[in-house]
Chimera marker file (.cmm) of the C-alpha trace (Angstrom):
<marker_set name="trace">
<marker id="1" x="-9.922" y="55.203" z="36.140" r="1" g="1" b="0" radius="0.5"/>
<marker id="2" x="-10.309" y="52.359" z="38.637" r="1" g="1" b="0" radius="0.5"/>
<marker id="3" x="-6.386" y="52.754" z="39.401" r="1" g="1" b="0" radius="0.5"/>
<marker id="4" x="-6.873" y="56.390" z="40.402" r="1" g="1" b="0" radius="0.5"/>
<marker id="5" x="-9.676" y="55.107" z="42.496" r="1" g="1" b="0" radius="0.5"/>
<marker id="6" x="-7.589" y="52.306" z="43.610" r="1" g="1" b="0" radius="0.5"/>
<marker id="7" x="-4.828" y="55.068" z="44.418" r="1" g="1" b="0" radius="0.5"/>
<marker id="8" x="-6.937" y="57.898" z="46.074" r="1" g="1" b="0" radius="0.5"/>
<marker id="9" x="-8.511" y="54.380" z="48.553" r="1" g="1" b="0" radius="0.5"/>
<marker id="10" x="-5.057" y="53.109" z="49.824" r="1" g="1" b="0" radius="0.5"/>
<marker id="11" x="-3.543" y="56.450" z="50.111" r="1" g="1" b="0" radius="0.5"/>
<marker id="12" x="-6.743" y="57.745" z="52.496" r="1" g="1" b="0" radius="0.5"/>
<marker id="13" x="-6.480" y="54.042" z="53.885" r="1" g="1" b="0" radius="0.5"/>
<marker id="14" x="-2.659" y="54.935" z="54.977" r="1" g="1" b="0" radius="0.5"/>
<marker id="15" x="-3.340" y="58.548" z="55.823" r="1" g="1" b="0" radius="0.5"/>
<marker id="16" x="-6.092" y="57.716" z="58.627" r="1" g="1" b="0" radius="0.5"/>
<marker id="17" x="-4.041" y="54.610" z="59.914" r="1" g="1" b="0" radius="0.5"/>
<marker id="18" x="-1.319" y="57.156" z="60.988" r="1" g="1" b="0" radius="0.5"/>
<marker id="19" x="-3.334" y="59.606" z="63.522" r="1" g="1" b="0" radius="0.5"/>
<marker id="20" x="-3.972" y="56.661" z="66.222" r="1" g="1" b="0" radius="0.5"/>
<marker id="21" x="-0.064" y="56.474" z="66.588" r="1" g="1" b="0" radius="0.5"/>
<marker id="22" x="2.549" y="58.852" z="68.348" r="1" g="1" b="0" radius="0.5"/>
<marker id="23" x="6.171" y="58.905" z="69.074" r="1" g="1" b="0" radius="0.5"/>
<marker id="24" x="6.264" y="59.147" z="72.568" r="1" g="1" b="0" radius="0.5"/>
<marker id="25" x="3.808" y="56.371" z="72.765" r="1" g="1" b="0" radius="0.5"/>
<marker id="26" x="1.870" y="58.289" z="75.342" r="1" g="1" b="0" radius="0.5"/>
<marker id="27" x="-2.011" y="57.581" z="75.420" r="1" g="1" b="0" radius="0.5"/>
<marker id="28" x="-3.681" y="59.887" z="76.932" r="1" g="1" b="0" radius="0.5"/>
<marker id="29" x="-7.107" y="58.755" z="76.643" r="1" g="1" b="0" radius="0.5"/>
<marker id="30" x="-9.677" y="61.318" z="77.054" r="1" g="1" b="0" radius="0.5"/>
<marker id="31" x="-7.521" y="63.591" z="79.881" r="1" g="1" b="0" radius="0.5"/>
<marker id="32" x="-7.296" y="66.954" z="79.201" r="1" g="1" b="0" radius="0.5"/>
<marker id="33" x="-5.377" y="68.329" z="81.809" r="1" g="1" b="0" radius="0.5"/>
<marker id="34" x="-2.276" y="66.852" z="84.285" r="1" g="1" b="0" radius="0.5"/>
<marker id="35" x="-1.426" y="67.870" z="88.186" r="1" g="1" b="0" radius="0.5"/>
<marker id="36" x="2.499" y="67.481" z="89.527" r="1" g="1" b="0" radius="0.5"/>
<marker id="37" x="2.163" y="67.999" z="92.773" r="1" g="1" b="0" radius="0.5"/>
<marker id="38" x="5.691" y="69.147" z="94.385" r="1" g="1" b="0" radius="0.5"/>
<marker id="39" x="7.417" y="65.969" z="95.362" r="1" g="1" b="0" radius="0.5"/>
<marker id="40" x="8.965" y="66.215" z="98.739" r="1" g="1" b="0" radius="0.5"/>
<marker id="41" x="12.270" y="65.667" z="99.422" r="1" g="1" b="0" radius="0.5"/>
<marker id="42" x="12.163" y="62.530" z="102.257" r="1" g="1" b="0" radius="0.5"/>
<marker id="43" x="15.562" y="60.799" z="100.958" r="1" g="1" b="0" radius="0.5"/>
<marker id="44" x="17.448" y="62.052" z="104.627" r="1" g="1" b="0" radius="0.5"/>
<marker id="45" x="14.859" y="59.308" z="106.425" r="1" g="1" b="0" radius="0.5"/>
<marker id="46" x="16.093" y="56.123" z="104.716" r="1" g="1" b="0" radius="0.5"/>
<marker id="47" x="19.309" y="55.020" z="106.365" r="1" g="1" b="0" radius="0.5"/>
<marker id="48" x="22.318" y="55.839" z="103.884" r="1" g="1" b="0" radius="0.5"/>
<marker id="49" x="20.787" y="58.616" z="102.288" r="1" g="1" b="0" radius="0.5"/>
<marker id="50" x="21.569" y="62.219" z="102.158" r="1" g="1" b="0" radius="0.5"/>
<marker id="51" x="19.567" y="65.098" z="101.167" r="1" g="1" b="0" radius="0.5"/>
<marker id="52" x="20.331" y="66.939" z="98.579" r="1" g="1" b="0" radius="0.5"/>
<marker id="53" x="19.190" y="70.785" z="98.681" r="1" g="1" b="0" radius="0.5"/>
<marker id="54" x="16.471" y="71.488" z="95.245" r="1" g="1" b="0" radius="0.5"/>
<marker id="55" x="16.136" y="67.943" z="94.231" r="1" g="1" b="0" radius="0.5"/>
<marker id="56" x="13.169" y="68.333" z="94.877" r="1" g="1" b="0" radius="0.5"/>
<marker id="57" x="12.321" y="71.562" z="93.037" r="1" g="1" b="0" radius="0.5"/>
<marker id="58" x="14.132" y="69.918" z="89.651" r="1" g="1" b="0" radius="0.5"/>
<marker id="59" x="12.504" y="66.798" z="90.006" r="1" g="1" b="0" radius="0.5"/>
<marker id="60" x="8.997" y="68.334" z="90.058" r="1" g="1" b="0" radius="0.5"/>
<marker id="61" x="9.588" y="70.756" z="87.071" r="1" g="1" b="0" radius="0.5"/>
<marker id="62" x="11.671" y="68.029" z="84.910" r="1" g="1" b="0" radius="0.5"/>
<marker id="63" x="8.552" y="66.001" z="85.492" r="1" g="1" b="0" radius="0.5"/>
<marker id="64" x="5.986" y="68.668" z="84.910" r="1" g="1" b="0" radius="0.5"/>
<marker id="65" x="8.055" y="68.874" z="81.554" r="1" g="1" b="0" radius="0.5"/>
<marker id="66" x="8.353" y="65.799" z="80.562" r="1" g="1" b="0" radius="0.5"/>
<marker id="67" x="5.018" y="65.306" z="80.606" r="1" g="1" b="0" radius="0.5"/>
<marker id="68" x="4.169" y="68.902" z="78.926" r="1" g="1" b="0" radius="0.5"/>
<marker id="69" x="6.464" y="68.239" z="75.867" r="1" g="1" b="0" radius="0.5"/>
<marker id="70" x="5.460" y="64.337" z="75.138" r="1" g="1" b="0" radius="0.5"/>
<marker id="71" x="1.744" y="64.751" z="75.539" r="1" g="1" b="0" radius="0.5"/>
<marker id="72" x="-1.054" y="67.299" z="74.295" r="1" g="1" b="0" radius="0.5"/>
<marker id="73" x="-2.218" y="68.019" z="77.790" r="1" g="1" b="0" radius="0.5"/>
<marker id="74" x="-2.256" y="71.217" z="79.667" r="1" g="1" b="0" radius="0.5"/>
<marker id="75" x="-0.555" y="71.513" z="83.049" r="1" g="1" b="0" radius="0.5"/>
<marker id="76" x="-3.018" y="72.450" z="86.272" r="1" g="1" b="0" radius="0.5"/>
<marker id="77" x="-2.387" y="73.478" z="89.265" r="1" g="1" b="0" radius="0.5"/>
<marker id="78" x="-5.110" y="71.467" z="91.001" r="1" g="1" b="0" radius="0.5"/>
<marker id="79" x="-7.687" y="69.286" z="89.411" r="1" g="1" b="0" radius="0.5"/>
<marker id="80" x="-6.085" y="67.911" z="87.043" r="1" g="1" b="0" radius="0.5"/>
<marker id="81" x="-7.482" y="64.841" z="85.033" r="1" g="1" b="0" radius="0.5"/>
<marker id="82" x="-4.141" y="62.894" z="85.813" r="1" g="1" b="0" radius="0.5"/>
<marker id="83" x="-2.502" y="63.458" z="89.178" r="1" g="1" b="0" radius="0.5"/>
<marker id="84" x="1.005" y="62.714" z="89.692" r="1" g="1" b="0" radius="0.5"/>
<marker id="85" x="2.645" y="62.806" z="93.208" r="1" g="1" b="0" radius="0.5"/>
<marker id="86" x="4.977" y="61.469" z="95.781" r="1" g="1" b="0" radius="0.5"/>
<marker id="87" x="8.408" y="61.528" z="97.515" r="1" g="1" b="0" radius="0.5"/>
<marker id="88" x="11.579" y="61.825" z="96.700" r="1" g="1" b="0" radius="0.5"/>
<marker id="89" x="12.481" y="58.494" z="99.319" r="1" g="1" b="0" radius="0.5"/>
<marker id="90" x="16.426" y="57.413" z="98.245" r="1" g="1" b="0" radius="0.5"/>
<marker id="91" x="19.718" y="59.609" z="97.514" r="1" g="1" b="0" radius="0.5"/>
<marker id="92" x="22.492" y="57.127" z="98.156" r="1" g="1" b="0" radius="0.5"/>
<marker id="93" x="26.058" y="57.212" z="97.130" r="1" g="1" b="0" radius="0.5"/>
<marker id="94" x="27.669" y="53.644" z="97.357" r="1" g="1" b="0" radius="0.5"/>
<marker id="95" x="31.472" y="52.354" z="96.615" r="1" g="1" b="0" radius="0.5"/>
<marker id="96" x="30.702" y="50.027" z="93.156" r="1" g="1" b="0" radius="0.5"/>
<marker id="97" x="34.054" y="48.599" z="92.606" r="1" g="1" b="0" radius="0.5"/>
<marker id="98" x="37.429" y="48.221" z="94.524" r="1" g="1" b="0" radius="0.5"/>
<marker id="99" x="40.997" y="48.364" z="93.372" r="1" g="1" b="0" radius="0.5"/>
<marker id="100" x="43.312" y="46.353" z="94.463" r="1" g="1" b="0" radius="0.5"/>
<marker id="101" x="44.586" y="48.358" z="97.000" r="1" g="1" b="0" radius="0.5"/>
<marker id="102" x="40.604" y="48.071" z="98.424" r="1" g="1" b="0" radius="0.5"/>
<marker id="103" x="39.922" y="51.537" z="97.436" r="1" g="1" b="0" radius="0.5"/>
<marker id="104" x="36.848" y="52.206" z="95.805" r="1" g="1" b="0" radius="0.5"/>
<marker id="105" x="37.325" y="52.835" z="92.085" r="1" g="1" b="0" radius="0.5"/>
<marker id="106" x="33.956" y="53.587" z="90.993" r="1" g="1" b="0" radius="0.5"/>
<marker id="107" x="30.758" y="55.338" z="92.843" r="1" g="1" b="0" radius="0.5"/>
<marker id="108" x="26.946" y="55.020" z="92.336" r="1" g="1" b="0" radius="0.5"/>
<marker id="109" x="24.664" y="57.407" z="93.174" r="1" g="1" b="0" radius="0.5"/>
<marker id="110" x="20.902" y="56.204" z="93.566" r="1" g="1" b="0" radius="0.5"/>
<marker id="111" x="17.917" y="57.946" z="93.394" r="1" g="1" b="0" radius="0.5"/>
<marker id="112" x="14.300" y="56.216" z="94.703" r="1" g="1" b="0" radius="0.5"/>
<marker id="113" x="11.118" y="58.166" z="94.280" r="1" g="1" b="0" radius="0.5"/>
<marker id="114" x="7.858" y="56.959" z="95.482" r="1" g="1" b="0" radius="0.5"/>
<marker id="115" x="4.931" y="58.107" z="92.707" r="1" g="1" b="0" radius="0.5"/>
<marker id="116" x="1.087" y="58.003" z="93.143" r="1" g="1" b="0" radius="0.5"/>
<marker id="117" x="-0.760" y="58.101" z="90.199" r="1" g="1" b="0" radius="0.5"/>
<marker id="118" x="-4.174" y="58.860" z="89.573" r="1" g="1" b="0" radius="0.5"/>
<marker id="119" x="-6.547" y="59.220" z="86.626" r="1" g="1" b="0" radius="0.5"/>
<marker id="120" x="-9.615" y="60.911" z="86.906" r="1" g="1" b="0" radius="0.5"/>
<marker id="121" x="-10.863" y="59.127" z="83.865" r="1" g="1" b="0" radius="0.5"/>
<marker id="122" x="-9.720" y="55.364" z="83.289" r="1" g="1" b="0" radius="0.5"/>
<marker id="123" x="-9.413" y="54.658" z="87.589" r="1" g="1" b="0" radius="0.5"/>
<marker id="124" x="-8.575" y="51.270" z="86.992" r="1" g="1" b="0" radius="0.5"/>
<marker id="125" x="-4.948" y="52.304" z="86.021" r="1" g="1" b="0" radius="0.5"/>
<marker id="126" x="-4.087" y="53.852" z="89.219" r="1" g="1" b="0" radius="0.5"/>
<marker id="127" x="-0.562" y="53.162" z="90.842" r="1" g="1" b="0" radius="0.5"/>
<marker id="128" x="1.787" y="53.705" z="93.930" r="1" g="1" b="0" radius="0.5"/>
<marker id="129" x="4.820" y="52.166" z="92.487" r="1" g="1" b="0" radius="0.5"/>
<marker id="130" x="8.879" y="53.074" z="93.612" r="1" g="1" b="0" radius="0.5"/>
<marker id="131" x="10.921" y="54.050" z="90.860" r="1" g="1" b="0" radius="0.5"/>
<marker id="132" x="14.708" y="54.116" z="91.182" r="1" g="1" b="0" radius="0.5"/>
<marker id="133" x="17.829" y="54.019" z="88.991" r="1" g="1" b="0" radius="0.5"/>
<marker id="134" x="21.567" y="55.038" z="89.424" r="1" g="1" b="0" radius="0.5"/>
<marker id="135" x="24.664" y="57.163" z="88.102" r="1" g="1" b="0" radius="0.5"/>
<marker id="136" x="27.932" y="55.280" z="88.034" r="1" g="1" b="0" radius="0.5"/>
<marker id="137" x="31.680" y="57.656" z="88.599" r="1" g="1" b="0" radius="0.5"/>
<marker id="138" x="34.519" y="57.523" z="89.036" r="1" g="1" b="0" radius="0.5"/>
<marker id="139" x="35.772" y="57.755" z="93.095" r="1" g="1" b="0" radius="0.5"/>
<marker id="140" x="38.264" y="59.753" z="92.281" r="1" g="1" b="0" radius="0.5"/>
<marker id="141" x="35.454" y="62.522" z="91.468" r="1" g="1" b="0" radius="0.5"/>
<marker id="142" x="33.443" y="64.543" z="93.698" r="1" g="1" b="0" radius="0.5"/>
<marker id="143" x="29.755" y="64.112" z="93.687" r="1" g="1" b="0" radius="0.5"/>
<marker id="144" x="29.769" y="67.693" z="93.258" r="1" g="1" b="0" radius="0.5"/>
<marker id="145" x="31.502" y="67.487" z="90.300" r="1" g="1" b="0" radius="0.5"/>
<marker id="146" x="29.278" y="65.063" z="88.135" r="1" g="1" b="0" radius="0.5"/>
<marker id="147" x="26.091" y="66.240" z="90.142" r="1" g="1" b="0" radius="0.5"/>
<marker id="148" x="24.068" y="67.828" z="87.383" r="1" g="1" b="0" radius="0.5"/>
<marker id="149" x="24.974" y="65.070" z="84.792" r="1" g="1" b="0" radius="0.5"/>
<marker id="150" x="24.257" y="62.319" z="87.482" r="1" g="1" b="0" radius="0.5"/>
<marker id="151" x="20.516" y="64.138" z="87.870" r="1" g="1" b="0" radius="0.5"/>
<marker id="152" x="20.284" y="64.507" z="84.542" r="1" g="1" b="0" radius="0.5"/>
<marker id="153" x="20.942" y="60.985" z="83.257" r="1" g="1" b="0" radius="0.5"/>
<marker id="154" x="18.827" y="59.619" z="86.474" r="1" g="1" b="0" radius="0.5"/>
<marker id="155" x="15.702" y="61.823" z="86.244" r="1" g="1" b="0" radius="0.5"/>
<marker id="156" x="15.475" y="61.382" z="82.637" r="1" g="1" b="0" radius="0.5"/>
<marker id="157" x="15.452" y="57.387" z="83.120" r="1" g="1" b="0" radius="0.5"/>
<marker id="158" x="13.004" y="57.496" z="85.826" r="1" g="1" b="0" radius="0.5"/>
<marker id="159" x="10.431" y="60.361" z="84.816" r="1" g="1" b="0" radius="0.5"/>
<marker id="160" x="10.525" y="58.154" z="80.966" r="1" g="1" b="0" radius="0.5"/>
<marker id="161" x="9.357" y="54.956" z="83.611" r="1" g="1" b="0" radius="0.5"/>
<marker id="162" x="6.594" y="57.064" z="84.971" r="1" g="1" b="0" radius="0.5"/>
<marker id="163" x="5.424" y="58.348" z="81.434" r="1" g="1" b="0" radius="0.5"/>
<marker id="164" x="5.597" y="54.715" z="80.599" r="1" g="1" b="0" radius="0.5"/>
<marker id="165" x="4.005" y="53.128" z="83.249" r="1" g="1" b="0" radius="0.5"/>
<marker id="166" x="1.037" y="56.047" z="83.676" r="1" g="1" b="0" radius="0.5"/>
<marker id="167" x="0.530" y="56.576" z="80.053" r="1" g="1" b="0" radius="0.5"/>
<marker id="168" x="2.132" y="54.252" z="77.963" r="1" g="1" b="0" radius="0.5"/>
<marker id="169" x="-0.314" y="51.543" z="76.545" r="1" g="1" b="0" radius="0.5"/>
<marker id="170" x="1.631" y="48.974" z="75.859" r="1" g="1" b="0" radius="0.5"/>
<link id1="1" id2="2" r="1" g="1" b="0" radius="0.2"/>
<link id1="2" id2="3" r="1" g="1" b="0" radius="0.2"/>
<link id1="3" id2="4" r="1" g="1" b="0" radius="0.2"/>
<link id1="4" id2="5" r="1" g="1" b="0" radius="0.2"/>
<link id1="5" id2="6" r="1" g="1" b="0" radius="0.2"/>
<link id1="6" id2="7" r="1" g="1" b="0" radius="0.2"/>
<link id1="7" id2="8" r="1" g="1" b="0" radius="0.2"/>
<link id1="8" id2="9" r="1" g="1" b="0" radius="0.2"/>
<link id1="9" id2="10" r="1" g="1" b="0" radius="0.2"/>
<link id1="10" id2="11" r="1" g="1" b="0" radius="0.2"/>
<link id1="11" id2="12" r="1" g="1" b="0" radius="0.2"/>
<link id1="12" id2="13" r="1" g="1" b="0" radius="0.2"/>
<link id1="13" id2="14" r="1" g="1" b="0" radius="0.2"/>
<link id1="14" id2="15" r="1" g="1" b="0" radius="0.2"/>
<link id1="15" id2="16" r="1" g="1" b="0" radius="0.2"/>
<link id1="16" id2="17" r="1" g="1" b="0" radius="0.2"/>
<link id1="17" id2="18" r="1" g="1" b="0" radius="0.2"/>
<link id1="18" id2="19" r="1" g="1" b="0" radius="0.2"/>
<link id1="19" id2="20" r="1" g="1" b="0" radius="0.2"/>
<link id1="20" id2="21" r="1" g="1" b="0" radius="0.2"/>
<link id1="21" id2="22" r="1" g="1" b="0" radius="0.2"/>
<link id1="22" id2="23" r="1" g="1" b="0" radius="0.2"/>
<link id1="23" id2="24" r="1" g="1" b="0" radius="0.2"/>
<link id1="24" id2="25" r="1" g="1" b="0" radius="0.2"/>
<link id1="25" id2="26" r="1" g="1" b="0" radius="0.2"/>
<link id1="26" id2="27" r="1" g="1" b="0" radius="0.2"/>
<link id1="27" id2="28" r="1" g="1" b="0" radius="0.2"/>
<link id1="28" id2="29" r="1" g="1" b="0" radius="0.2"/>
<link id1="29" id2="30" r="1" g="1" b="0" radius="0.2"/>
<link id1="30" id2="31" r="1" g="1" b="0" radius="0.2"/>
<link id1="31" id2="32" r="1" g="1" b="0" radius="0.2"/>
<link id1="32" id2="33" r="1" g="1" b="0" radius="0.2"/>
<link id1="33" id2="34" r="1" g="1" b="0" radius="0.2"/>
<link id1="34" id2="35" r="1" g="1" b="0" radius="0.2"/>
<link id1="35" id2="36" r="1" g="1" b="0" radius="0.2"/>
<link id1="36" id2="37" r="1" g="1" b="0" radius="0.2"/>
<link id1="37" id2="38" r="1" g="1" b="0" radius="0.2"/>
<link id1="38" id2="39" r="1" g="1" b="0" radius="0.2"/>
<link id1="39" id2="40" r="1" g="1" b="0" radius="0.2"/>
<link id1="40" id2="41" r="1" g="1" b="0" radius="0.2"/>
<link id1="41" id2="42" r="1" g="1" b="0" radius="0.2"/>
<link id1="42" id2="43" r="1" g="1" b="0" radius="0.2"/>
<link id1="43" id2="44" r="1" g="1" b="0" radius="0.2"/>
<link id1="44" id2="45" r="1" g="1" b="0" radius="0.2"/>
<link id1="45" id2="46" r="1" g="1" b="0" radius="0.2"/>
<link id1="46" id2="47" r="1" g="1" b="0" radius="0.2"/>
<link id1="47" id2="48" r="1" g="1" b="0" radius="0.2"/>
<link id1="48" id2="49" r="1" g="1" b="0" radius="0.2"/>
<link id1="49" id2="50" r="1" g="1" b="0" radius="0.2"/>
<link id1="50" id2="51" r="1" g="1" b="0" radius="0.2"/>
<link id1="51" id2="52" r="1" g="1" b="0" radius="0.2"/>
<link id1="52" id2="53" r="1" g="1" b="0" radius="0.2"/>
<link id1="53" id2="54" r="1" g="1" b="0" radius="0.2"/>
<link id1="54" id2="55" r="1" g="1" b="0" radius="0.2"/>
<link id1="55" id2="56" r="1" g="1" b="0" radius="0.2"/>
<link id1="56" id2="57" r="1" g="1" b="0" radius="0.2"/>
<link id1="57" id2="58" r="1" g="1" b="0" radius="0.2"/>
<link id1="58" id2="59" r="1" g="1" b="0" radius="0.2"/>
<link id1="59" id2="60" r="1" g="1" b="0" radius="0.2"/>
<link id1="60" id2="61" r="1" g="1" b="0" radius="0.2"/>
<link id1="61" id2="62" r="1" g="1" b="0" radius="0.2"/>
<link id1="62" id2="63" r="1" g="1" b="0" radius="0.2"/>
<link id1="63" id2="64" r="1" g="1" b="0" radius="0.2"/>
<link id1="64" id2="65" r="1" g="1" b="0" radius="0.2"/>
<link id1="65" id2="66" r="1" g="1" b="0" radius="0.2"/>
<link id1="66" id2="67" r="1" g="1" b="0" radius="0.2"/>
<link id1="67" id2="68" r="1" g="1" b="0" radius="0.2"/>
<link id1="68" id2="69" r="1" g="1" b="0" radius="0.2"/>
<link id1="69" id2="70" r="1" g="1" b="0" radius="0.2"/>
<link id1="70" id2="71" r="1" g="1" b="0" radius="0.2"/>
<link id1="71" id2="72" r="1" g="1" b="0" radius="0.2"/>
<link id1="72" id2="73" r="1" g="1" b="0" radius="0.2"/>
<link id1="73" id2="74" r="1" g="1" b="0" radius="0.2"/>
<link id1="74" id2="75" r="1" g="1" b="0" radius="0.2"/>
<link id1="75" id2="76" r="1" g="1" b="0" radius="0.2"/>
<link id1="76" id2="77" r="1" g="1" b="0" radius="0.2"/>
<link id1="77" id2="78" r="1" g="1" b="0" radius="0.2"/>
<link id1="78" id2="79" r="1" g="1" b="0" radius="0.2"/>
<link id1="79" id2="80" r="1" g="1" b="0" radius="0.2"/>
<link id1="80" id2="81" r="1" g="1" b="0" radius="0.2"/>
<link id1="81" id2="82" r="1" g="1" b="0" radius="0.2"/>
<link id1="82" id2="83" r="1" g="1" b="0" radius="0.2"/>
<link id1="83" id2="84" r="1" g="1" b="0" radius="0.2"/>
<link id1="84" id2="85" r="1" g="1" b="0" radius="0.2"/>
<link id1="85" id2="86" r="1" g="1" b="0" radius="0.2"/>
<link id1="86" id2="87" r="1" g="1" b="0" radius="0.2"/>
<link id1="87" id2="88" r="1" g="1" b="0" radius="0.2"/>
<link id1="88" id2="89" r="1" g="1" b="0" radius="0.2"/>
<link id1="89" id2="90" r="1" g="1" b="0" radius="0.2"/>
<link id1="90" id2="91" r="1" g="1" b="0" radius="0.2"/>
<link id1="91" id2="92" r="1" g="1" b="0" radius="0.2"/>
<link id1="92" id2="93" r="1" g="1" b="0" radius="0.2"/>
<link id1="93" id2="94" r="1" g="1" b="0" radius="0.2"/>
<link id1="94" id2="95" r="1" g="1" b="0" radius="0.2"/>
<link id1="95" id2="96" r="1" g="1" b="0" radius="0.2"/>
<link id1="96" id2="97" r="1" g="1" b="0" radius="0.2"/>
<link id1="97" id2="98" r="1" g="1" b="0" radius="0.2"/>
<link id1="98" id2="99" r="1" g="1" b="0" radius="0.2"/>
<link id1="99" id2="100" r="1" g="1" b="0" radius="0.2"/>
<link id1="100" id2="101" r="1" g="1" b="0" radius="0.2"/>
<link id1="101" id2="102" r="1" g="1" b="0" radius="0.2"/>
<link id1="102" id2="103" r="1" g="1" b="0" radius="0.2"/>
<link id1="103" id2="104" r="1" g="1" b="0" radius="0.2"/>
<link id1="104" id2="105" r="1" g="1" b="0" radius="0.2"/>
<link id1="105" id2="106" r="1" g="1" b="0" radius="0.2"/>
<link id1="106" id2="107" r="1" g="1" b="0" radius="0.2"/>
<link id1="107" id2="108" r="1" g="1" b="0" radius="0.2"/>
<link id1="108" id2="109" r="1" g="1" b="0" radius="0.2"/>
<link id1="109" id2="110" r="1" g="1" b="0" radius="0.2"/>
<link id1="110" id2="111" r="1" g="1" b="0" radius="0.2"/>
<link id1="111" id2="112" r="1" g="1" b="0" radius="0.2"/>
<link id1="112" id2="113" r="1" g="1" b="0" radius="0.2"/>
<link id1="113" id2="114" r="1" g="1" b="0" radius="0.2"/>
<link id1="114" id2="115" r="1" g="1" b="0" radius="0.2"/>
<link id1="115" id2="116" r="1" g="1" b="0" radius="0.2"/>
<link id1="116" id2="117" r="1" g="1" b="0" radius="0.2"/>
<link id1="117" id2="118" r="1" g="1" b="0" radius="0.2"/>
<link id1="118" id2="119" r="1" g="1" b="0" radius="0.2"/>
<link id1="119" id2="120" r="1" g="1" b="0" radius="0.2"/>
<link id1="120" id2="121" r="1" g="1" b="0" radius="0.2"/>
<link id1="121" id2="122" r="1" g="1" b="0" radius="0.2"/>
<link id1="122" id2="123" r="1" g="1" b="0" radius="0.2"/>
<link id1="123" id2="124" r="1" g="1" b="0" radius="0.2"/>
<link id1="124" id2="125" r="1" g="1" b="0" radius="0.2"/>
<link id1="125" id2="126" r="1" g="1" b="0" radius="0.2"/>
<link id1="126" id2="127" r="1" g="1" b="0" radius="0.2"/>
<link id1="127" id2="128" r="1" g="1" b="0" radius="0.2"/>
<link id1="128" id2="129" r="1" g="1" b="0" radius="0.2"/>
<link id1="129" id2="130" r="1" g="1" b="0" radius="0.2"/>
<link id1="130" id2="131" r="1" g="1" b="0" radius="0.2"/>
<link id1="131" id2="132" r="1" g="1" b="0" radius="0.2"/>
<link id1="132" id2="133" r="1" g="1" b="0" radius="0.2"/>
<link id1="133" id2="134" r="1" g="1" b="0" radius="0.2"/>
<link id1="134" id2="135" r="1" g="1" b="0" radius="0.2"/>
<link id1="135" id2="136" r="1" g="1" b="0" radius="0.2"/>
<link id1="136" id2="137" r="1" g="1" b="0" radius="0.2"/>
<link id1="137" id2="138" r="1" g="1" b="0" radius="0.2"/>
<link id1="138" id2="139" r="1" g="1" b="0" radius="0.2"/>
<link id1="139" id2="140" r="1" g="1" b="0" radius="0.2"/>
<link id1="140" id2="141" r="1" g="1" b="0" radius="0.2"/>
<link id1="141" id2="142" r="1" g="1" b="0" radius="0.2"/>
<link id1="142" id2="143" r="1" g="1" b="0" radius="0.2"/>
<link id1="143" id2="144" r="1" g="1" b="0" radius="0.2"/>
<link id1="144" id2="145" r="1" g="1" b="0" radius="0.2"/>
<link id1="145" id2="146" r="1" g="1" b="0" radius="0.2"/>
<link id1="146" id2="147" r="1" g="1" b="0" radius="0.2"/>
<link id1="147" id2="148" r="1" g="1" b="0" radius="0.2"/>
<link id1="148" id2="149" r="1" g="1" b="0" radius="0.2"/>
<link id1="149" id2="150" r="1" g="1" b="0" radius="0.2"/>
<link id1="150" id2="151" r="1" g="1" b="0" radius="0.2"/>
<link id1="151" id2="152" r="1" g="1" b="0" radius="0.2"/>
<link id1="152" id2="153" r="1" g="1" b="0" radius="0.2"/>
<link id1="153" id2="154" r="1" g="1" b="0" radius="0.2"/>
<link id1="154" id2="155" r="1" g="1" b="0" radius="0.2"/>
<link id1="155" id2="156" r="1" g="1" b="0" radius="0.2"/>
<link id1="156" id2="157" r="1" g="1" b="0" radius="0.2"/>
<link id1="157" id2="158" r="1" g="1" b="0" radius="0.2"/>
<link id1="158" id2="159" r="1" g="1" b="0" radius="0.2"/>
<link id1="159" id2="160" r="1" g="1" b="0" radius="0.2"/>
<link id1="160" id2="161" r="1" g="1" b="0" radius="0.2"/>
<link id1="161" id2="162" r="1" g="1" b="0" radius="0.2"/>
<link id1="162" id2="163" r="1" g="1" b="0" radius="0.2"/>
<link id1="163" id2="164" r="1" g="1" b="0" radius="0.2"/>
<link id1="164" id2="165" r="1" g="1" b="0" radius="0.2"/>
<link id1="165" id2="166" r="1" g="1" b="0" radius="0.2"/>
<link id1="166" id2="167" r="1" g="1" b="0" radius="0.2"/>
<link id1="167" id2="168" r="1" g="1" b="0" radius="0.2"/>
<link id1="168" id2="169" r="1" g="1" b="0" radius="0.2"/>
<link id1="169" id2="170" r="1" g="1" b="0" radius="0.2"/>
</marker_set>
């Protein structure tokens, strides 16, 4: 009798430890609701960079995403609990690595994006904070060619540093 008591303790014990943890490690605290406001495209202003036609656009949804399948909050089109916005501010291609004939043998591509972010109900975790990171190719490739892998692999690095830093609580 006291085992099955023992038992039925531990195994409520263990059962109500595992609702304060996720896998995405996203705390959203007591937000409801999230605002992506469209991030403009400002990369042509910073010397070296190009613009690149519906960055924007993919950045905004992939973000809006993001957030919509790691958390249990609803998307808003204006007042939103949590408020993410900003500017698309780098899109740089750069020579990495030379042969020996001084060619370049490998290409970066770099993408900067400048996020504000705001929470309607813990303030003191605001931010305006520059997140970049980079795609690496081979120079005998086109950008055009590796373009949607390059976006890929770059917005998924820094959107997952924006969930971290807005809403991880670590």
């Amino acid at each position: 009798m006291i085992k099955r008591y023992s038992f039925f303790f531990l195994t409520m014990v263990a059962l109500m430890g595992c609702g304060a943890y996720n896998f995405t490690g996203g705390d959203v605290g007591t937000a409801k609701t999230y605002q992506v406001n469209f991030f403009q495209n400002y990369a042509s202003q910073s010397p070296g960079s190009t613009f690149d036609p519906g960055l924007d656009r993919d950045f905004t949804l992939a973000l809006q995403d993001l957030i919509l399948n790691q958390t249990s909050l609803d998307l808003v089109k204006s007042d939103g609990d949590l408020l993410y916005e900003g500017e698309i501010i780098e899109y740089r291609v750069s020579p990495m690595t030379a042969t020996a004939e001084q060619n370049a043998a490998q290409n970066r591509l770099t993408i900067g994006v400048r996020v504000r972010f705001f929470n309607k109900t813990k303030e003191d975790v605001d931010f305006e904070r520059t997140f970049s990171f980079f795609f690496d190719y081979d120079a005998n490739s086109q950008l055009a060619s590796v373009r949607d892998e390059a976006h890929t692999a770059i917005f998924e690095r820094i959107q997952q540093d924006i969930f971290n830093a807005s809403l991880a609580d670590w």
